[in-house]
C-alpha positions as a printed NumPy array, in Angstrom:
array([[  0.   ,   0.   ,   0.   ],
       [  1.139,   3.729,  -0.91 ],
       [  3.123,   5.075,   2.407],
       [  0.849,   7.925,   2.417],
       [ -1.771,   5.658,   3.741],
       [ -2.41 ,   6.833,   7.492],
       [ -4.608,   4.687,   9.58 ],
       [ -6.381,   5.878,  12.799],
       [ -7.731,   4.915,  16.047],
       [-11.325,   2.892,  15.522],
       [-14.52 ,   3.217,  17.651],
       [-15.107,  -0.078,  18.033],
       [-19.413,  -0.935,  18.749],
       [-21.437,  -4.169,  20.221],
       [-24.995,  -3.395,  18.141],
       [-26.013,  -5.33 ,  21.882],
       [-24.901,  -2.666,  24.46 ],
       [-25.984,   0.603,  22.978],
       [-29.509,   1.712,  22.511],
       [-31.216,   1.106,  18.992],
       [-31.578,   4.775,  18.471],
       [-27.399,   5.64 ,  18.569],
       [-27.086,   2.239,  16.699],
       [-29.172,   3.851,  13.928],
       [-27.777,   7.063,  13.667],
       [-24.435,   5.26 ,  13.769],
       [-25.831,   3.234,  10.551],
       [-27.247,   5.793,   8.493],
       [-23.957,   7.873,   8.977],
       [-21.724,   5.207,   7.772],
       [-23.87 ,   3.676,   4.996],
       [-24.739,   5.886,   2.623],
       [-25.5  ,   7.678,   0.518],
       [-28.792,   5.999,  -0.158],
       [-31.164,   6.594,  -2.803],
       [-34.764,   7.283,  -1.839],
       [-37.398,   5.05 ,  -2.56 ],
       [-40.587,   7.511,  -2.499],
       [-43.26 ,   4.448,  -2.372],
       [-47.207,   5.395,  -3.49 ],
       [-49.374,   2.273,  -1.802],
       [-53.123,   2.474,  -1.269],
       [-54.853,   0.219,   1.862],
       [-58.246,  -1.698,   1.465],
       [-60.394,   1.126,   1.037],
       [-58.635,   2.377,  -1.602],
       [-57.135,   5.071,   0.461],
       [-53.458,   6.782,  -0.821],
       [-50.114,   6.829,   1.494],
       [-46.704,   8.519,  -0.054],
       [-43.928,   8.047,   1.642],
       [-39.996,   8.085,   1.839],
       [-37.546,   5.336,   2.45 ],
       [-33.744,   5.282,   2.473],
       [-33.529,   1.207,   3.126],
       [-33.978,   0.564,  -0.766],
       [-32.367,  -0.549,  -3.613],
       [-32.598,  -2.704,  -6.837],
       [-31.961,  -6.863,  -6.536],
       [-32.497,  -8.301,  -9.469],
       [-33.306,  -7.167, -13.075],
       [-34.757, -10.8  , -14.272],
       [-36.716, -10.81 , -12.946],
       [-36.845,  -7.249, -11.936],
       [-36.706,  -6.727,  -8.108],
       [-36.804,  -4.244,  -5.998],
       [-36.172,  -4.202,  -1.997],
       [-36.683,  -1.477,   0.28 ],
       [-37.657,  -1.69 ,   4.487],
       [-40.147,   0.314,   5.962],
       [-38.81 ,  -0.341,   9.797],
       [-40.969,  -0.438,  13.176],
       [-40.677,   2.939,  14.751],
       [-38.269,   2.964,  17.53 ],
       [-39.779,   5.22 ,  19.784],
       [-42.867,   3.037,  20.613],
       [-42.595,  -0.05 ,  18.074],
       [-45.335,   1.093,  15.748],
       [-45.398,   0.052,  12.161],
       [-45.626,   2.649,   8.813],
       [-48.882,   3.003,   6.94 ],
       [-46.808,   1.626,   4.133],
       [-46.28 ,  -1.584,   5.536],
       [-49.76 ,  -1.493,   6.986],
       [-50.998,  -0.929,   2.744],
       [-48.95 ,  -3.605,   1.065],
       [-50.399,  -6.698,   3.622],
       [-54.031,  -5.624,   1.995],
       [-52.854,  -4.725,  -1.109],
       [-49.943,  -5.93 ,  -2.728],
       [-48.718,  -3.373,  -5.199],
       [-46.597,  -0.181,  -4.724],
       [-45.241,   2.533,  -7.001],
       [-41.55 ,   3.275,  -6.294],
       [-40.98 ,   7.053,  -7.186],
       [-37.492,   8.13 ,  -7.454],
       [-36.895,  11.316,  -6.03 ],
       [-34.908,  14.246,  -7.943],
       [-33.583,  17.186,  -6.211],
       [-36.053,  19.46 ,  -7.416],
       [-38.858,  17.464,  -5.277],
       [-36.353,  16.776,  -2.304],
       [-38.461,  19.468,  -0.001],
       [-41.818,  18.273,  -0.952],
       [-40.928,  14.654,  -0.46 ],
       [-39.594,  15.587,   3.289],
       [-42.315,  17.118,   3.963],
       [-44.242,  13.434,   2.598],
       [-42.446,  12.03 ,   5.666],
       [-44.269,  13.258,   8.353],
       [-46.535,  11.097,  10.118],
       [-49.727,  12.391,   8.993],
       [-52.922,  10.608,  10.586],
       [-54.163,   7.184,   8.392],
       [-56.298,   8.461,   5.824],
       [-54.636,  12.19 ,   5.083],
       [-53.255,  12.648,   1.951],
       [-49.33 ,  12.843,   1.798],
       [-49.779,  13.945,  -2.236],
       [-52.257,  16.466,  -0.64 ],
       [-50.115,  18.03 ,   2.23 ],
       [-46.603,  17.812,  -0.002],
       [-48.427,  19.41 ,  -3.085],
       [-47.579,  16.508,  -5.326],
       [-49.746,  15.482,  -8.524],
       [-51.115,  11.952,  -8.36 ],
       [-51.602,  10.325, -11.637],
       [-52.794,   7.054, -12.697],
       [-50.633,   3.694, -12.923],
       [-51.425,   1.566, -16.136],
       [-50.73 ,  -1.701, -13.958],
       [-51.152,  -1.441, -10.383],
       [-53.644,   0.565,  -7.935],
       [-51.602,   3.351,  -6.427],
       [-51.081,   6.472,  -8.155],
       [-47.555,   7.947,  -9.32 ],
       [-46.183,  10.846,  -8.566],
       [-46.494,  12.914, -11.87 ],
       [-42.904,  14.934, -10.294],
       [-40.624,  11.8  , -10.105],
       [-38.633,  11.822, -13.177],
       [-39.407,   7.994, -13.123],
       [-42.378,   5.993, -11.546],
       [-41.598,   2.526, -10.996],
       [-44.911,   0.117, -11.147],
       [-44.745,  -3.048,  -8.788],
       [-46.184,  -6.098,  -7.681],
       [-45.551,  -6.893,  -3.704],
       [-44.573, -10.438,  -3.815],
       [-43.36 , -10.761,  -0.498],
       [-42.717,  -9.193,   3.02 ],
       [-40.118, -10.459,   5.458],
       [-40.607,  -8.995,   8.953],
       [-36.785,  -9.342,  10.691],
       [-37.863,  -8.849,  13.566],
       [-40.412,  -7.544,  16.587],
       [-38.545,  -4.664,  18.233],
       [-38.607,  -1.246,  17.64 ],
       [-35.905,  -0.275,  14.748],
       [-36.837,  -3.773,  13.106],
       [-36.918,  -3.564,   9.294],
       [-40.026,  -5.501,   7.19 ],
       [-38.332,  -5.876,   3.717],
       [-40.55 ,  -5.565,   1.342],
       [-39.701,  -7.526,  -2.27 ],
       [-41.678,  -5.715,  -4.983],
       [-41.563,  -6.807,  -8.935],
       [-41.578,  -4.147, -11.529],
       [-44.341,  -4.165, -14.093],
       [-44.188,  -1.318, -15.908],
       [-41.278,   1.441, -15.323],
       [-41.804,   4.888, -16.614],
       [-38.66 ,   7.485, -17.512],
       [-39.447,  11.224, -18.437],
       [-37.915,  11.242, -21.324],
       [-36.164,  15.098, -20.672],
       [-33.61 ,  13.088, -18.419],
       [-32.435,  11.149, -21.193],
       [-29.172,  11.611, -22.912],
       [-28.153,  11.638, -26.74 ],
       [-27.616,   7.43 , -26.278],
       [-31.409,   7.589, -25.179],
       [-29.569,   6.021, -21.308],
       [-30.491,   8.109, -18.198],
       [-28.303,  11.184, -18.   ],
       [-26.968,  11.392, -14.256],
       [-26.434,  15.212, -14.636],
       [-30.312,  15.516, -16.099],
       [-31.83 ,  13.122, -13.197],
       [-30.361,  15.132, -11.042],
       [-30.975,  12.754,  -8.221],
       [-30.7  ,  12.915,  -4.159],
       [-29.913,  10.377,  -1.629],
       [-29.823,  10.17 ,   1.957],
       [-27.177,  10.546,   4.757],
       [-27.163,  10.343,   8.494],
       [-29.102,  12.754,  10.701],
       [-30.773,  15.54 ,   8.501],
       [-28.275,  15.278,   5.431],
       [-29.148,  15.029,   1.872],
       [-26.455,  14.752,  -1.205],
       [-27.376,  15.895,  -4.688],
       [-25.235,  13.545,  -7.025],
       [-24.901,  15.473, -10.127],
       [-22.626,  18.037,  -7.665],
       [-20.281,  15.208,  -7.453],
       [-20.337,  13.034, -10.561],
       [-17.081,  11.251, -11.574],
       [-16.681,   7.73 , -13.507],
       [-14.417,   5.098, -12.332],
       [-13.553,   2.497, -14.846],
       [-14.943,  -0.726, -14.799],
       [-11.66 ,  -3.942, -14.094],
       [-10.8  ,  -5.12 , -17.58 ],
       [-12.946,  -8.027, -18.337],
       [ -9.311,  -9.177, -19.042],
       [ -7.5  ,  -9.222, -15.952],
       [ -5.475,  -5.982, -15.265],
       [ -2.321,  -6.247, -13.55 ],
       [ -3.408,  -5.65 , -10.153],
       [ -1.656,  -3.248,  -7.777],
       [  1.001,  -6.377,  -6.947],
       [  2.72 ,  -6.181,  -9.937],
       [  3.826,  -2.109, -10.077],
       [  7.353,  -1.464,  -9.618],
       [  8.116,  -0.578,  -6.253],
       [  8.75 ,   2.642,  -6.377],
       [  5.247,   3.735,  -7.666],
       [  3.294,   1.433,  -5.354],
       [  5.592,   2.884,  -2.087],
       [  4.975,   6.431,  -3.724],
       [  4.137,   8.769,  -0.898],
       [  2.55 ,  10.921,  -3.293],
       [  0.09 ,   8.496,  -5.002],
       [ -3.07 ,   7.393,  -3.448],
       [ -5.089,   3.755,  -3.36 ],
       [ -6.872,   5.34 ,  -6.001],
       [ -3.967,   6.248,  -7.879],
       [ -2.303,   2.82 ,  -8.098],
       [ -5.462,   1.153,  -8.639],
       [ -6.18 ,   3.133, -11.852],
       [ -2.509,   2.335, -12.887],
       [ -2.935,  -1.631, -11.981],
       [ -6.176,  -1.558, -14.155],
       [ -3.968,  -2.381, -17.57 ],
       [ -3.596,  -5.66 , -19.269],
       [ -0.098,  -5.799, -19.617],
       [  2.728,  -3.685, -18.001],
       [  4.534,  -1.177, -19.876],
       [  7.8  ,  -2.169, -21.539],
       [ 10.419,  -1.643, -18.84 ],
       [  8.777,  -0.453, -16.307],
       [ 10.241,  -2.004, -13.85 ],
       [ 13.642,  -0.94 , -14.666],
       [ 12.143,   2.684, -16.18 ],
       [  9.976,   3.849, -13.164],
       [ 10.942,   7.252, -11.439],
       [ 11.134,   7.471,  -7.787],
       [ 10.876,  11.041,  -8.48 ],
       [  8.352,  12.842,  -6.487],
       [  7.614,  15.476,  -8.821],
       [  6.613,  13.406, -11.781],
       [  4.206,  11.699,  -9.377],
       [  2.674,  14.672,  -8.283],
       [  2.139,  15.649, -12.338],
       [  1.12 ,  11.735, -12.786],
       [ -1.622,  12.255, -10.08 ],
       [ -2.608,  15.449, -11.968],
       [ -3.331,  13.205, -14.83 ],
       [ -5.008,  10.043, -13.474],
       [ -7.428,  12.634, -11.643],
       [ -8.349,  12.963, -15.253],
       [ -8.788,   9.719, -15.913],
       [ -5.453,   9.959, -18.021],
       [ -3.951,   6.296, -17.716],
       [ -1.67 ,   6.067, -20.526],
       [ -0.542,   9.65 , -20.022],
       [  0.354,   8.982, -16.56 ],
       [  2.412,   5.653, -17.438],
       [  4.323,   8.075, -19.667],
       [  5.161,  10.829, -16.752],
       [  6.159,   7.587, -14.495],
       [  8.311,   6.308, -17.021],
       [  9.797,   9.532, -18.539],
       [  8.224,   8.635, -22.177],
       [  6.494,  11.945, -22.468],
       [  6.792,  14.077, -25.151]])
């Protein structure tokens, strides 16, 4: 590992001898970001529920499933109208949430009496669903249309998640968040997930693409010369977009520089996503 690694004293936590509440926060800080599953369910009667949750993500895409855990409230062990919903009817529309609905759909989360209208007291437009019974939520850049097809309660205590498995039946995409490929633009989305406490991050502030490994097996960090993997200057990052190369330069192990300058203007480069032209700094090959 790079000698610029630093490693520092750990909090270490038994989940059994702290109280569920600091457990959680201490979850939700360290997991995340999480994206938002805004989840439209109706109960027996036909009445709507809207509501937010940050325990979600997508399983499976054949079939295509979905997970996401309404948990029993931990201050008195109650369960979510959500949960409540999808035992007497099981279908759901998974909204994603965008950052210019992130206020509304807070405001979605509050625990409103059974019966009151979350797309009513968050302003949100309800619109029909071609496949299931709860409406979408005309704001979401896309409306995911499911089938509950089962609910696994993990346990009884408050701060116990229910996950509930949902298969998509119809997804819908607004088609202004689509790029020139016709793929979901990340920057057009303009999606928000969830952090610990009251934090929110808005990805499109903080996009940046990390190369898939080769489906051919790059060199792995093992096989740099030593003085680029003991650089002081290059990070875990650094050598790992360097080790992500089929083959090894052409003397490279005899070629590398040691010197600390030309790793600094390497780094420079691979922040860029400049492979080859930082190989050519490390090796004095460029132009």
């Amino acid at each position: 590992m790079p000698n610029s690694t630093t490693f520092t004293t750990m909090l270490s936590i038994d989940p059994n001898t702290i109280q569920t509440a600091e457990l959680h926060g201490y979850l939700l800080g360290a997991i995340a970001p999480r994206p938002i599953c805004f989840a439209s369910t109706i109960d027996a009667e036909g009445r709507v529920n809207l509501a937010p949750y940050s325990f979600f993500n997508v399983f499976s895409a054949s079939p295509p499933i979905l997970v996401f855990s309404p948990a029993r409230r931990v201050r008195d062990n109650t369960i979510k109208h959500t949960l409540e919903n999808v035992q007497q009817v099981a279908e759901v529309v998974i909204n994603v949430v965008s950052y210019d609905m992130v206020q509304q759909m807070s405001l979605a989360s509050t625990d409103y009496p059974k019966g009151v209208s979350e797309f009513e007291k968050a302003g949100f437009t309800p619109i029909a669903s071609e496949c299931v019974g709860p409406p979408r939520v005309a704001e979401a850049p896309v409306q995911l249309e499911c089938k509950v097809i089962q609910v696994v309660p993990l346990g009884q205590e408050g701060g116990a998640g229910n996950l509930i498995m949902a298969e998509l039946l119809r997804m819908h995409i607004n088609e202004d968040v689509l790029g020139p490929n016709g793929a979901i633009d990340p920057r057009k989305i303009d999606l928000v997930a969830r952090m610990g406490a009251n934090w929110y991050t808005r990805a499109k502030e903080g996009l940046f693409e990390v190369a898939k490994p080769l489906r051919t097996l790059g060199i792995g960090v093992d096989m740099l010369p030593e003085v680029i993997r003991q650089s002081t200057v290059l990070s875990g990052n650094d050598l790992g977009q360097l080790a992500n190369i089929e083959v090894l330069p052409e003397q490279a192990l005899q070629r590398a520089s040691s010197d600390l300058a030309l790793h600094q203007k390497a780094k420079g480069l691979l922040k860029d996503g400049l492979v080859e032209q930082a190989w050519a700094v490390l090796l004095k090959n460029e132009n």
